[in-house]
C-alpha positions in Angstrom: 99.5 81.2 125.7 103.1 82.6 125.9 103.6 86.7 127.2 104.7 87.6 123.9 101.6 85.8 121.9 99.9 88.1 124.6 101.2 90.8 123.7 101.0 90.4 119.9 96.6 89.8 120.5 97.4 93.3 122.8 98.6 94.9 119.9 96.4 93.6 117.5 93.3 94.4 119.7 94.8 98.5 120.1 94.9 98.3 116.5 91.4 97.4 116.0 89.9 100.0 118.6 91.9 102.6 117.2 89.5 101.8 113.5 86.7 101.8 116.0 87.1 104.6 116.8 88.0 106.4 113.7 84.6 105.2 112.7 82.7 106.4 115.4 84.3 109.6 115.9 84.8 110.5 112.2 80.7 109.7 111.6 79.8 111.9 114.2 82.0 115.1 113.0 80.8 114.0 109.2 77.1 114.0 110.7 77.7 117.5 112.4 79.6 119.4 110.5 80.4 117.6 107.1 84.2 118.7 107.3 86.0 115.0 106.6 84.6 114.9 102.6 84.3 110.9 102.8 81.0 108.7 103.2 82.8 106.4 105.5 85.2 107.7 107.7 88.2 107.4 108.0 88.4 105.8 104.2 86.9 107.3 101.0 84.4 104.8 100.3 80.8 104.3 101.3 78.3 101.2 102.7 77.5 98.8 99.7 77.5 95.2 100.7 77.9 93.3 97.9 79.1 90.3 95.6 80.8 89.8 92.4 82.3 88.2 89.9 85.7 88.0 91.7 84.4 86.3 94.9 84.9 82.5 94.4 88.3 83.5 92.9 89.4 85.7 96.2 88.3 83.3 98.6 90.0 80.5 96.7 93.0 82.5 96.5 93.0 83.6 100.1 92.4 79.8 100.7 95.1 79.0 98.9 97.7 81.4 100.5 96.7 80.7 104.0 96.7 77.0 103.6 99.7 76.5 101.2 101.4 79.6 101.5 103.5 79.4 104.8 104.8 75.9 103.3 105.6 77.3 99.4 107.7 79.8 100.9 109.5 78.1 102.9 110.5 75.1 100.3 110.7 77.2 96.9 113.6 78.1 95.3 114.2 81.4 95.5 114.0 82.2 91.9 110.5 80.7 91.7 109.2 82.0 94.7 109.5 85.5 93.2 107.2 85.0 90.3 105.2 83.0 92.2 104.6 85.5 94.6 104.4 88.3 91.9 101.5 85.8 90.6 99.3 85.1 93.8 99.7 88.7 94.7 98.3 90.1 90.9 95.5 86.9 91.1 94.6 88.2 94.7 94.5 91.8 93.5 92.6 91.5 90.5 90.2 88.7 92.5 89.5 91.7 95.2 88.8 94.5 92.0 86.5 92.2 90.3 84.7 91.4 93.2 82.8 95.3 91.9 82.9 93.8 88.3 85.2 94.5 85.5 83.9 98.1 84.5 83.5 99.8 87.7 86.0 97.7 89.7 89.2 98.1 86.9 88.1 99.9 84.1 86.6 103.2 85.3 88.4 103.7 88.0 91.3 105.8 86.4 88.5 108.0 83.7 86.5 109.0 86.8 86.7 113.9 86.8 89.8 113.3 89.4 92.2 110.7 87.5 94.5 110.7 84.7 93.0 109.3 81.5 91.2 112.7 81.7 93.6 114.9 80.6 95.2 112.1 77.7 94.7 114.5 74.6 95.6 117.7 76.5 98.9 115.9 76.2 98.9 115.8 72.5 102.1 118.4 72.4 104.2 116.9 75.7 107.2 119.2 75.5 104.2 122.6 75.6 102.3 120.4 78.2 105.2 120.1 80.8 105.9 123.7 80.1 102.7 124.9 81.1 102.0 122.4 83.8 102.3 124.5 86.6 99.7 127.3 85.0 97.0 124.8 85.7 97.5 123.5 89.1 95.5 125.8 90.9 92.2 125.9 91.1 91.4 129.6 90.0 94.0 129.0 87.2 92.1 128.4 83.4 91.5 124.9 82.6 93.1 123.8 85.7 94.7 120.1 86.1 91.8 118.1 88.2 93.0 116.7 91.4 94.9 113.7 90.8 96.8 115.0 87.8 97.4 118.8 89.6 98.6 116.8 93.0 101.1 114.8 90.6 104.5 115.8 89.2 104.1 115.2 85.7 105.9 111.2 85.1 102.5 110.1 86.6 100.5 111.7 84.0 102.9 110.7 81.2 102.9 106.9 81.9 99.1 106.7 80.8 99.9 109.2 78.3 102.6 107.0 76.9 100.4 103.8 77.4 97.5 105.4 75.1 100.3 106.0 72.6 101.5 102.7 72.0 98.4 101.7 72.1 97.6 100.5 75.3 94.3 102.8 75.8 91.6 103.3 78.1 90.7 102.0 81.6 90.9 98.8 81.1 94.2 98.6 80.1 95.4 101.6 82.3 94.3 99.5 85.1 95.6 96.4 84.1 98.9 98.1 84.1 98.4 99.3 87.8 97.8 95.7 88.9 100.5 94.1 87.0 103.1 96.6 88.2 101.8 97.4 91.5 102.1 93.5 92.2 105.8 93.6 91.4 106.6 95.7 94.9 105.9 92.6 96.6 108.8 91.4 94.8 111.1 94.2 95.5 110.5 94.0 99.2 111.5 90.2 99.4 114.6 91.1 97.3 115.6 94.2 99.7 114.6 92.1 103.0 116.9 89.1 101.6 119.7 91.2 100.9 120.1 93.4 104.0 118.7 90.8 106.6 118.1 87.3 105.4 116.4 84.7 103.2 114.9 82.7 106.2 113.2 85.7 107.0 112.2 87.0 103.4 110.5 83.9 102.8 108.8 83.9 106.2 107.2 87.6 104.9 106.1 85.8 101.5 102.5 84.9 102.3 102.0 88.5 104.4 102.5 90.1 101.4 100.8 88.3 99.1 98.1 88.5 101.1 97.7 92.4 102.2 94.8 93.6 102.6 96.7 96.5 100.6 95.5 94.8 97.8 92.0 96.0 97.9 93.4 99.3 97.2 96.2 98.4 94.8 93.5 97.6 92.2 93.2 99.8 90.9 95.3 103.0 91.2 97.9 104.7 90.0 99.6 104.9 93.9 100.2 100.6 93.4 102.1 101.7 90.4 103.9 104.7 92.2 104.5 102.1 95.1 106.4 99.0 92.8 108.9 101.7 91.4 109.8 103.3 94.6 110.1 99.9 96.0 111.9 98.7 93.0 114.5 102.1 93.8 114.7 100.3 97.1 115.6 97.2 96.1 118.2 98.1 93.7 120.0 100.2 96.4 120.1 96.8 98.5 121.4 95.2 96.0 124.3 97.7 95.0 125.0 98.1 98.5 125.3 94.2 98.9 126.9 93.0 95.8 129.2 96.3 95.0 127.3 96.8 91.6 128.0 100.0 89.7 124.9 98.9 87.1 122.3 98.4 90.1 123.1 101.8 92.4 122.8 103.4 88.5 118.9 101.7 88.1 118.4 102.6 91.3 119.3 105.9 91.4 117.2 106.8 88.3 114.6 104.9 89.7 114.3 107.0 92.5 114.7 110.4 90.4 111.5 109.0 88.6 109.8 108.1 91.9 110.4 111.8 93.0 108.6 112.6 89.5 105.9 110.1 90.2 104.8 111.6 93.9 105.6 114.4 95.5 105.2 112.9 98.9 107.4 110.4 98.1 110.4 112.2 98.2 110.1 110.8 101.9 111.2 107.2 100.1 114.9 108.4 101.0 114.5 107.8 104.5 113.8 104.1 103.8 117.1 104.8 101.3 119.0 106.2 104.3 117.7 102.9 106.2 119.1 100.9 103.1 122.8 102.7 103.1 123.4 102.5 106.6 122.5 98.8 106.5 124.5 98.2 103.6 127.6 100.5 104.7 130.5 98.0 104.7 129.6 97.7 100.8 130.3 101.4 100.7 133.5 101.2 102.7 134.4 98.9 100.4 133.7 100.4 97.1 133.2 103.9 97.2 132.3 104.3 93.7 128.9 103.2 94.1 127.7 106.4 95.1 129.2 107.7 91.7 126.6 106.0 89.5 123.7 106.3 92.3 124.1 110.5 92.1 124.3 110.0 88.4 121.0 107.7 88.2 119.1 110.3 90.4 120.2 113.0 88.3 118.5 111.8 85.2 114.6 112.2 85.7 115.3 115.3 87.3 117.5 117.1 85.0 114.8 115.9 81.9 112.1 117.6 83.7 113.7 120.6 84.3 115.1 120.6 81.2 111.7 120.1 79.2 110.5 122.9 81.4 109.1 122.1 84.4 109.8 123.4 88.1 109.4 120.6 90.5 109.8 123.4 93.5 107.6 125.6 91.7 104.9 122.8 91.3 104.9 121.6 95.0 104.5 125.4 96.3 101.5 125.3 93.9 99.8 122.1 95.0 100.5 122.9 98.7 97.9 126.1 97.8 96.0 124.0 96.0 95.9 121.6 98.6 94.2 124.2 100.6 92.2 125.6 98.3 90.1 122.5 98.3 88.9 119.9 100.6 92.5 119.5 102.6 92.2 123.0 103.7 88.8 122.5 105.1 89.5 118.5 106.6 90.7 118.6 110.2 93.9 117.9 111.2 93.2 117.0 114.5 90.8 114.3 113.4 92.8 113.4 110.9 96.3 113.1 112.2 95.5 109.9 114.1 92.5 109.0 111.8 95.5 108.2 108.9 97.1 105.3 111.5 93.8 103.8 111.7 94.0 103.8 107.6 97.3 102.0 107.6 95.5 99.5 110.0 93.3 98.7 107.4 96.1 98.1 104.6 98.5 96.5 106.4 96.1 94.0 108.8 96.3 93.1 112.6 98.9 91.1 111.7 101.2 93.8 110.7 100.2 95.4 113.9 101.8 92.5 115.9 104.8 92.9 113.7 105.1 96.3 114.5 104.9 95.2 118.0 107.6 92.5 117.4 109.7 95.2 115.4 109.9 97.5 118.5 111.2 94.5 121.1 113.8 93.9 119.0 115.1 97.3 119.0 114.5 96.8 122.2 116.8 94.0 123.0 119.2 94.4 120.2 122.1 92.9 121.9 120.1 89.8 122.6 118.4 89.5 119.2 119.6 87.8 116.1 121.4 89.7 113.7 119.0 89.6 110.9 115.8 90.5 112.7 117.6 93.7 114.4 118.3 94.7 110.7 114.6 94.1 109.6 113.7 95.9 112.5 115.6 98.7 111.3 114.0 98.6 107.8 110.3 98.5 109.1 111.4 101.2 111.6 112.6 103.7 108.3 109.2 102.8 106.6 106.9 103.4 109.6 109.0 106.8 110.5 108.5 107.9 107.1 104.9 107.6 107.2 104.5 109.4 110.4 106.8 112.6 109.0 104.0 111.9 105.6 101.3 112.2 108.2 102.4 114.9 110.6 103.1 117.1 107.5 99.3 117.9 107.7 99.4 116.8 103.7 97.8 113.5 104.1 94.7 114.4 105.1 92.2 111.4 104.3 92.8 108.9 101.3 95.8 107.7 102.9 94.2 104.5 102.4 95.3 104.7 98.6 98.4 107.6 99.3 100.4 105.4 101.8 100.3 102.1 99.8 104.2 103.0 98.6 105.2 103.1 103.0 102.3 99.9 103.9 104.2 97.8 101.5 106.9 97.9 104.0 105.8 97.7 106.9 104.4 93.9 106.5 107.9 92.5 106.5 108.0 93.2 109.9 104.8 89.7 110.3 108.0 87.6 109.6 108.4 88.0 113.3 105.3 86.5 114.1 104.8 82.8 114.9 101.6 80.7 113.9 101.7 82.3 110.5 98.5 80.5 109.4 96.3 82.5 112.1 97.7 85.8 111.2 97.4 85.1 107.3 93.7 83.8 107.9 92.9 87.4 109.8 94.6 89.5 106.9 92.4 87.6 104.2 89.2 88.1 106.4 89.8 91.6 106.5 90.3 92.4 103.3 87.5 90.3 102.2 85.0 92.3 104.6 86.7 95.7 103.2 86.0 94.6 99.7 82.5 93.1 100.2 80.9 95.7 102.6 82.3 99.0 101.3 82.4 100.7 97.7 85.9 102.4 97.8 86.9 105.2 95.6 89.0 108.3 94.9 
């Protein structure tokens, strides 16, 4: 065994006692003073071993990815490997929701007292809606919003209000749409690592992604959604950055107005942005302009809002007392401020651990590394730091499970580092196997 395989098991086996302990110590503070609001520290879920429907088909795709995978991606062309990744990573989400059945593993997820089909026909007027949004957030206010659709700016609420309208309504469908889209960030993140570092490595992160044991929280909620358009905004910047297109820092720009619509939190996207232009600054150098189209793009969603009547400043002051109003004033910070890592352990794998790992001796040795990995390093390093500014904010208190998917989805790039891809894969598929077959998750 090499010093660096070392290492990576080192890393992988920190990873895993830090969840141990987030177990332990979050059962005995929920059995003593009932101050974390989940059954099963540190995720919101409780102990329900079960089968389903969806088992045969998530261990044949995990099968499939592990043994095949590795070898697809590296041999593909590039414009097949995209939808075929985009169509292992739906199957392998939609395999790990069924696995609790069709109604209460897709279609009642998003009608349950906290999500958004709730509110559908208190939407019936939309311009009067978004300009009396902010009378409800709070929870003394009449008919308040309930939590999902309170801790939202309004675009996340639309999109289901906009699926019902067309057609497209009730859970079932509203979570078929979370699936499909959410899938696509896989996509996006192979696109942006291709662009800024290179294809050897983009292809090398295929199977991780596929794969992430994200997926058994990206089916289904509305976060897998929130986290294929900010990764999409990503993507788009890469590519404008890259290829000096006007049209692609435009989509992008809007894209992240609408992702700043979609999330409050994930206004912290623009450090992964930041990440993306310095990466991509000779493409700037070169052609000024772009930033011309990018302002106007990011102008869009903001200016319609505000336009229509709704305060995005106003809103966040409001949810931040809501936020404290309710459970998140009452969770504890100093559980849960380290509790939240051992979260993203659980969506991103031991593998990604060992990436992590691998990201930091890069940095390391920079001047001794490839070209390519440093700047992948640098890309992981902008999604990991703006997850730990999400989590020292004190406004990611538990759930971050579901919150953080938009951050995990880039983090796994950084297993294109690792050798013996098969292992690693196998260990990201057992995991979120044993997630989806021993607990009942929620939110």
């Amino acid at each position: 065994m090499t010093r660096s395989l070392r290492r990576d098991l080192y890393a992988a086996g920190a990873a895993a006692l830090l969840v141990t302990a987030a177990v332990l110590v979050g059962r005995h503070i929920q059995g003593t003073s009932r101050t974390l609001f989940v059954n099963w520290p540190p995720v919101l879920g409780s102990w329900g071993p079960h089968l389903g429907p969806g088992t045969p088909a998530a261990v044949l795709v995990a099968l499939a990815t592990v043994t095949h995978g590795p070898a697809l991606a590296a041999r593909l062309p590039w414009r097949a490997l995209l939808p075929t990744a985009w169509g292992a990573g739906t199957a392998w989400i939609f395999s790990l929701a069924l696995i609790d059945g069709w109604d209460r593993g897709i279609a009642r997820r998003l009608t349950t007292r906290y999500e958004y089909l709730q509110v559908i026909d208190r939407f019936h007027d939309i311009p009067a809606a978004l300009r009396t949004f902010t009378d409800h957030i709070l929870l003394d206010a009449p008919d308040n919003w309930p939590a999902h659709i309170a801790g939202h700016p309004p675009a996340a609420t639309l999109t289901f209000v906009l699926l019902d309208r067309i057609g497209l309504r009730g859970g079932g469908w509203a979570g078929v749409w979370c699936i499909a889209v959410g899938a696509t960030a896989c996509v996006a993140v192979l696109v942006t690592v291709r662009a800024l570092a290179d294809e050897v490595l983009a292809r090398r992160a295929a199977p991780f992604l596929v794969l992430a044991p994200a997926a058994v929280w990206m089916g289904t909620s509305a976060d897998a959604y929130f986290a294929a358009v900010a990764a999409w905004a990503v993507a788009l910047l890469a590519l404008a950055v890259t290829r000096r297109s006007l049209w692609w820092a435009g989509a992008s720009g809007l894209l992240f107005g609408l992702t700043c619509y979609l999330s409050y939190g994930l206004t912290l996207v623009a450090l992964i942005a930041v990440a993306v232009l310095a990466l991509g600054r000779h493409g700037i150098r070169e052609r000024p302009a772009l930033l011309a189209p990018l302002l106007a793009g990011l102008a869009v969603v903001p200016t319609a809002f505000t336009l229509a009547g709704f305060d995005w400043w106003e809103a966040y002051h409001l949810l931040v007392t809501r936020y404290h109003q309710g459970a998140g004033g009452i969770r504890p910070y100093g559980y849960w401020v380290w509790a939240n890592l051992a979260c993203t352990v659980l969506i991103t794998g031991l593998a990604a651990a060992a990436g992590l790992r691998r990201t930091g001796a890069v940095l390391l040795r920079h001047r001794t590394a490839s070209p390519a990995d440093v700047r992948l390093a640098l890309l992981v390093s902008a999604a990991l730091l703006a997850l730990l500014v999400a989590d020292l904010s004190g406004m990611s208190k538990a759930e971050t499970e579901r919150i953080w998917l938009p951050f995990a989805v880039w983090l796994l790039p950084a297993c294109a580092l690792l050798p013996r891809p098969r292992a690693w894969l196998t260990a990201q598929a057992l995991l979120a196997l044993l997630l989806n077959h021993l607990l009942l998750t929620g939110w």
